[in-house]
DOROKOL-691692 format. One line per 5 residues: their letters; for each residue x, y, z of N, C-alpha, C. Coordinates in Angstrom, 1 decimal. Layout:
// residues N
A) X:Y:Z:X:Y:Z:X:Y:Z; ...
***
This chain:
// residues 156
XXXXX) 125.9:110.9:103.9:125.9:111.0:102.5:124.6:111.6:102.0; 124.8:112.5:101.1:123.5:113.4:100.7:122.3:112.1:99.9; 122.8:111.4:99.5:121.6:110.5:98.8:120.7:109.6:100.1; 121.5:109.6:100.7:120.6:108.8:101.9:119.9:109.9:103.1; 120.1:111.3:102.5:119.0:112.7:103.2:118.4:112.6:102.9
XXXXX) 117.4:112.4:102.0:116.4:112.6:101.5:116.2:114.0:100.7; 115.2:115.1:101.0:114.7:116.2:101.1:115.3:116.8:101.8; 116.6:116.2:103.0:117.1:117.2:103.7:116.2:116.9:105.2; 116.9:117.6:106.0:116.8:117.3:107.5:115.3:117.7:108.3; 114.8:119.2:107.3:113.5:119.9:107.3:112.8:118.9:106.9
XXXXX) 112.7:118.3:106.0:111.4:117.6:105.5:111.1:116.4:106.2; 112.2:115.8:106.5:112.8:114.5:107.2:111.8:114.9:108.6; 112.2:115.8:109.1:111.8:116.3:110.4:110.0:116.2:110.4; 109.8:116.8:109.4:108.0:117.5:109.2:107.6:115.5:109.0; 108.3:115.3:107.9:107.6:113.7:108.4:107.7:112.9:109.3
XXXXX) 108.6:112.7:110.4:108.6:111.9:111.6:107.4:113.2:112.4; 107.2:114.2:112.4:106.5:115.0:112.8:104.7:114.6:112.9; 104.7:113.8:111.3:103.5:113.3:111.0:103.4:112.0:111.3; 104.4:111.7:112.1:104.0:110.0:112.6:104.7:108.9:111.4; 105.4:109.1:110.3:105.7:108.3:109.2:107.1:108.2:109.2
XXXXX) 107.3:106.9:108.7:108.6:106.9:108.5:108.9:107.2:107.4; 110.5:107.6:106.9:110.6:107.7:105.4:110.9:106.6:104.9; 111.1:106.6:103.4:111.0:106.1:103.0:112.1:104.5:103.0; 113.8:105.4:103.4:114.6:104.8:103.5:114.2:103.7:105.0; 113.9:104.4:105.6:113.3:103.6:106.9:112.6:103.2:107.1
XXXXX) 111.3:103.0:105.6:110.3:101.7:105.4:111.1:100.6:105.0; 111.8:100.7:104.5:112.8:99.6:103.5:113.5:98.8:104.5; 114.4:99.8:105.3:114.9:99.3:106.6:114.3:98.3:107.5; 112.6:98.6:107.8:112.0:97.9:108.7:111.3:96.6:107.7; 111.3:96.8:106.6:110.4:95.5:106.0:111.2:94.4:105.8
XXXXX) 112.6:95.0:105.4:114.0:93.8:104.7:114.9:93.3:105.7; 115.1:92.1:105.8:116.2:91.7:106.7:117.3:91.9:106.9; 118.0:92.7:107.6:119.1:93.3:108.2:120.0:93.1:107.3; 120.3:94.0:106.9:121.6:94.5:106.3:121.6:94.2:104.8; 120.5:93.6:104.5:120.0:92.7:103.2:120.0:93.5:101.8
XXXXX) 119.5:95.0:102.4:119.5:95.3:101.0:120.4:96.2:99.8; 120.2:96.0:98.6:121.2:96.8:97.3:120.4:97.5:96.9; 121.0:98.6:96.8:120.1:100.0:96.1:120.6:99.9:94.9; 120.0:100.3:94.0:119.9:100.8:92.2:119.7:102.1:92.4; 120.7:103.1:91.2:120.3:103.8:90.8:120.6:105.4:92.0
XXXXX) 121.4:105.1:93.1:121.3:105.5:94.1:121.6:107.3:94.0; 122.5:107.7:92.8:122.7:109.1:92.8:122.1:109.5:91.1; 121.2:109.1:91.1:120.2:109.5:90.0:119.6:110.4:90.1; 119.6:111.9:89.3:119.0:112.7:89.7:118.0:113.4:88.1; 116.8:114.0:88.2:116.0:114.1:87.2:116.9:115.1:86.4
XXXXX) 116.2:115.0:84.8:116.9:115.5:83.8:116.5:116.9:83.5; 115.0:117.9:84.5:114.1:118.8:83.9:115.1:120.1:84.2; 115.3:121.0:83.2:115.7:122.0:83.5:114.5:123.6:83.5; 113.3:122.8:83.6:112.3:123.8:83.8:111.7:124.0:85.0; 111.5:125.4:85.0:110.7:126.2:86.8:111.8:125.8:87.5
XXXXX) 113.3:126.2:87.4:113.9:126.1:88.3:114.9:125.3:88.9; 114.0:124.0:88.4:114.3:122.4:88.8:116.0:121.8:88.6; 116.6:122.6:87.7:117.8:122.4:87.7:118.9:123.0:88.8; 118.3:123.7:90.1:118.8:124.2:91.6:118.5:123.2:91.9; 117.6:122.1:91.9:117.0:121.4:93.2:117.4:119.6:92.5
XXXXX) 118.3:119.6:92.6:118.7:117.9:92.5:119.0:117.3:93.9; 118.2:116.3:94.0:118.6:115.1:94.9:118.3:113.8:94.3; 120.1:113.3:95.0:120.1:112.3:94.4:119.1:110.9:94.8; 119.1:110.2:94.2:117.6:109.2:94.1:116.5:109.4:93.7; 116.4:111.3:93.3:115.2:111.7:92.6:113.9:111.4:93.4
XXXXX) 113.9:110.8:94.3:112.4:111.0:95.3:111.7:109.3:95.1; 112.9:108.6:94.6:112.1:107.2:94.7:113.5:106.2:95.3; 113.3:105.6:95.8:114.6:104.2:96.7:114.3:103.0:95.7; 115.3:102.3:95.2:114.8:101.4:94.8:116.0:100.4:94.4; 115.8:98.7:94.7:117.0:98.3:94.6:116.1:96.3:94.9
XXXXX) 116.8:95.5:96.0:116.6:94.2:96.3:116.8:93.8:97.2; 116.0:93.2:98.0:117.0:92.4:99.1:115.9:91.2:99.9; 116.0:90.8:101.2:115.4:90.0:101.4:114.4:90.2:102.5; 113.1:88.6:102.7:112.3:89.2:103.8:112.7:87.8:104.0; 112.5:87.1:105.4:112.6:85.9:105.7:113.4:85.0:105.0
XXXXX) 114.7:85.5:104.6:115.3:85.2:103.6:115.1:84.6:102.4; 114.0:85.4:101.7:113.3:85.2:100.4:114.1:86.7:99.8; 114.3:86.2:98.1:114.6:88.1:97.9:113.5:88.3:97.2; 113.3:89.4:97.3:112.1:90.4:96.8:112.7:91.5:95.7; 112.5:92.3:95.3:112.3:93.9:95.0:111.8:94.7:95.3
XXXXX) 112.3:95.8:95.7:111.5:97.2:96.0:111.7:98.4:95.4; 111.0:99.2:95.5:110.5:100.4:95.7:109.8:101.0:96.3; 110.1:102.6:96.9:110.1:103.0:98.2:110.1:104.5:97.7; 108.6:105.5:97.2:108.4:106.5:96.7:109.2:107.6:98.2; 109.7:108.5:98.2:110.0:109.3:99.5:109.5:110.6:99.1
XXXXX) 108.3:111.2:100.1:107.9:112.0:100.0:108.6:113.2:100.7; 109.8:113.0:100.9:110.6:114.4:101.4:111.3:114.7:100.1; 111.4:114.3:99.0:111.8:114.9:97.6:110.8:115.2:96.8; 110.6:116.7:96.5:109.0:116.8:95.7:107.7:116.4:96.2; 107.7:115.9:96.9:106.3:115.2:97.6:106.3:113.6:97.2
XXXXX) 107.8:113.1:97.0:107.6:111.6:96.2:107.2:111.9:94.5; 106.8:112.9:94.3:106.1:112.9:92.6:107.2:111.9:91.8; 106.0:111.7:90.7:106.9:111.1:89.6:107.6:111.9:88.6; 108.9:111.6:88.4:109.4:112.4:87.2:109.8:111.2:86.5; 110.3:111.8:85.1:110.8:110.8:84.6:111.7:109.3:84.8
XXXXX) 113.0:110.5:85.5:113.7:109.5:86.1:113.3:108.0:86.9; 112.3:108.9:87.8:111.5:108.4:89.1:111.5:107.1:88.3; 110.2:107.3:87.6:110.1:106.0:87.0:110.6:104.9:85.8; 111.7:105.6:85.7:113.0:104.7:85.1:113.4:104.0:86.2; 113.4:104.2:87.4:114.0:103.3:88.1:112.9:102.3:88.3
XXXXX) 111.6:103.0:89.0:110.5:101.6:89.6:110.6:100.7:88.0; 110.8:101.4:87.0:110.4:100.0:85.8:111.8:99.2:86.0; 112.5:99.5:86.1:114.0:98.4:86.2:113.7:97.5:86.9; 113.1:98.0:88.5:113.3:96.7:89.7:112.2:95.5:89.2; 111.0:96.5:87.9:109.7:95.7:87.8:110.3:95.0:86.3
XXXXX) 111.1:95.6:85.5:111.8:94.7:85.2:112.7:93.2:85.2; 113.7:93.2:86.3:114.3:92.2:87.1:113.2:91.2:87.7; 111.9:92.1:88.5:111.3:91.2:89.3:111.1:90.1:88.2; 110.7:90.3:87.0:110.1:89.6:86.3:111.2:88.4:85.3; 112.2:89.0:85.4:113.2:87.8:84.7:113.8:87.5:85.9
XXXXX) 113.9:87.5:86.4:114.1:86.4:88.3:113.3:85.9:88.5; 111.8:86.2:88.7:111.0:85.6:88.7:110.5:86.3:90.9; 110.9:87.2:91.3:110.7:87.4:92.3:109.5:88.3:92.1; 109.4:88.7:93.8:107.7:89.6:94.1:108.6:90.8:94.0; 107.8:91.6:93.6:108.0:93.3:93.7:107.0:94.1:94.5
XXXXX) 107.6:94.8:96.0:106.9:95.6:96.8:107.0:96.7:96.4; 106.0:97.8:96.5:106.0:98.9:96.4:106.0:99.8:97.4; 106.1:100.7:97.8:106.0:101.5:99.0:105.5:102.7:98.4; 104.3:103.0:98.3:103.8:104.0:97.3:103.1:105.5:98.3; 104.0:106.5:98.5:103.5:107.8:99.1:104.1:108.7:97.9
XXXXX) 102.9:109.5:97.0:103.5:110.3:96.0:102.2:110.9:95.8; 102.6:112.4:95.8:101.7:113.3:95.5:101.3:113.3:94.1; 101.7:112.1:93.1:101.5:112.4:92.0:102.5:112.8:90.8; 102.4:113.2:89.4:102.8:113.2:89.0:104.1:114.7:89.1; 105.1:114.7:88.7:105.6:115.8:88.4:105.2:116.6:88.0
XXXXX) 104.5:117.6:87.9:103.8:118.8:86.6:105.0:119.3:86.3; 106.2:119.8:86.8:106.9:120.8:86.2:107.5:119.9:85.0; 107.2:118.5:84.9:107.9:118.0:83.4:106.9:117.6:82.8; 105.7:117.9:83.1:104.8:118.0:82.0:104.7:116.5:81.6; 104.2:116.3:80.2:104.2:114.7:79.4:104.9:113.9:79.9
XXXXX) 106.3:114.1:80.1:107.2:113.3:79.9:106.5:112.3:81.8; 106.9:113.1:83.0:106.4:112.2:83.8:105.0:111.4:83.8; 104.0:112.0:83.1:102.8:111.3:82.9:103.0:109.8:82.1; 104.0:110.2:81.0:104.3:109.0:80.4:104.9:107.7:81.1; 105.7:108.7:82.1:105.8:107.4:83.4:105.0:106.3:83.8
XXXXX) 104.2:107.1:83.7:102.9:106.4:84.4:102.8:105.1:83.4; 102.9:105.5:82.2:102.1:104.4:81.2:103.2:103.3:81.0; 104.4:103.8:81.5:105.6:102.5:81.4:105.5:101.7:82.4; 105.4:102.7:83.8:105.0:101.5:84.7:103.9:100.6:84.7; 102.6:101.2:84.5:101.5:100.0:84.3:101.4:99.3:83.3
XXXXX) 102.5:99.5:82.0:102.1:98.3:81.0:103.3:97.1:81.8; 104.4:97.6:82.9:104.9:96.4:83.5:103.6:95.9:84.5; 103.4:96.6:85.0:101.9:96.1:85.9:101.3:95.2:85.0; 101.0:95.3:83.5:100.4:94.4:83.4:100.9:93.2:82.9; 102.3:93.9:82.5:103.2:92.1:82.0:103.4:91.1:83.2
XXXXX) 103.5:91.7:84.4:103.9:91.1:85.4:102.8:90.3:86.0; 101.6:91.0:85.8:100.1:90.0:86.2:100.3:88.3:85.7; 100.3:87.9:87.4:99.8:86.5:86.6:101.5:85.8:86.8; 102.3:86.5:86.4:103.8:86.2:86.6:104.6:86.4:87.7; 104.4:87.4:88.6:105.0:87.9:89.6:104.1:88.1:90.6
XXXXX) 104.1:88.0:92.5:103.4:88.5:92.7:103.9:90.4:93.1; 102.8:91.1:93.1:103.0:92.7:93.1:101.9:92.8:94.2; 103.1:93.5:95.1:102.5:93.4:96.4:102.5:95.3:96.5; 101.7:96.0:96.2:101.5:97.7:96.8:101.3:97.9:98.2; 101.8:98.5:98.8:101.7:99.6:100.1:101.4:101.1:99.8
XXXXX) 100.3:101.3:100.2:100.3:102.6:100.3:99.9:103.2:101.6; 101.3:104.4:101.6:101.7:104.7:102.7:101.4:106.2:103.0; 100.9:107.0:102.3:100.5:108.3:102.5:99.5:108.7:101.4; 99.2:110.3:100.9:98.9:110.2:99.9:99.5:110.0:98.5; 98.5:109.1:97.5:99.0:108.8:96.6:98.1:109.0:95.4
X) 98.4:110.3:94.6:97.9:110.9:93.6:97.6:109.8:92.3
***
């Protein structure tokens, strides 16, 4: 299925190349077998600028969904840097704020798996504003949730 390629077989390749796993197969190794539900799974960004409207993949360059570790449930997200470099687009971070949403009215921990070159530039504002949705959940969730980050490559 194209949503579970990532960036495709090339990029896939260049990162096991670098010793890393992706992103789908951080998730795989941290969650207990067979455990987890994806959100959001053929979501693809909205930019029709520099091009961007040739290059959709679905999940948009971030994994994100629930499942369990020692049979505790958690939340995750899981940036994949074989889509865009992991960057953030808008979408991107409509999904991390859902799971950081949920974590917070369940009352579970939210992992992150953070490898992302950073922000989108080809959408300009709009993904930087990402930024500012996800950390005002960072900060609602302080104190309420624990928020457990990994970072797993570079992370702009």
């Amino acid at each position: 299925m194209k949503a579970e390629a990532g960036g495709g077989a090339v990029r896939v390749e260049k990162q096991h190349a670098a010793n890393k796993l992706t992103a789908r197969e951080r998730i795989e190794f941290l969650l207990d077998e067979n455990s987890f539900e994806e959100f959001d799974k053929l979501v693809v960004h909205r930019s029709h600028d520099f091009g961007l409207e040739q290059q959709l993949y679905p999940g948009d360059g971030v994994i994100t969904g629930y499942g369990l570790i020692d049979g505790r449930r958690v939340v995750v997200f899981a940036q994949d840097f074989t889509v865009f470099g992991g960057s953030l687009s808008e979408t991107h971070a409509e999904k991390i704020c859902k799971v950081l949403d949920l974590a917070m009215k369940v009352g579970v921990p939210v992992i992150g798996l953070n490898d992302s070159g950073g922000a989108r530039i080809q959408e300009g504002v709009v993904s930087l504003g990402g930024y500012a949705d996800i950390f005002l959940r960072n900060t609602l969730a302080s104190g309420v949730v624990p928020q457990i980050s990994c970072i797993m490559g570079p992370c702009a």
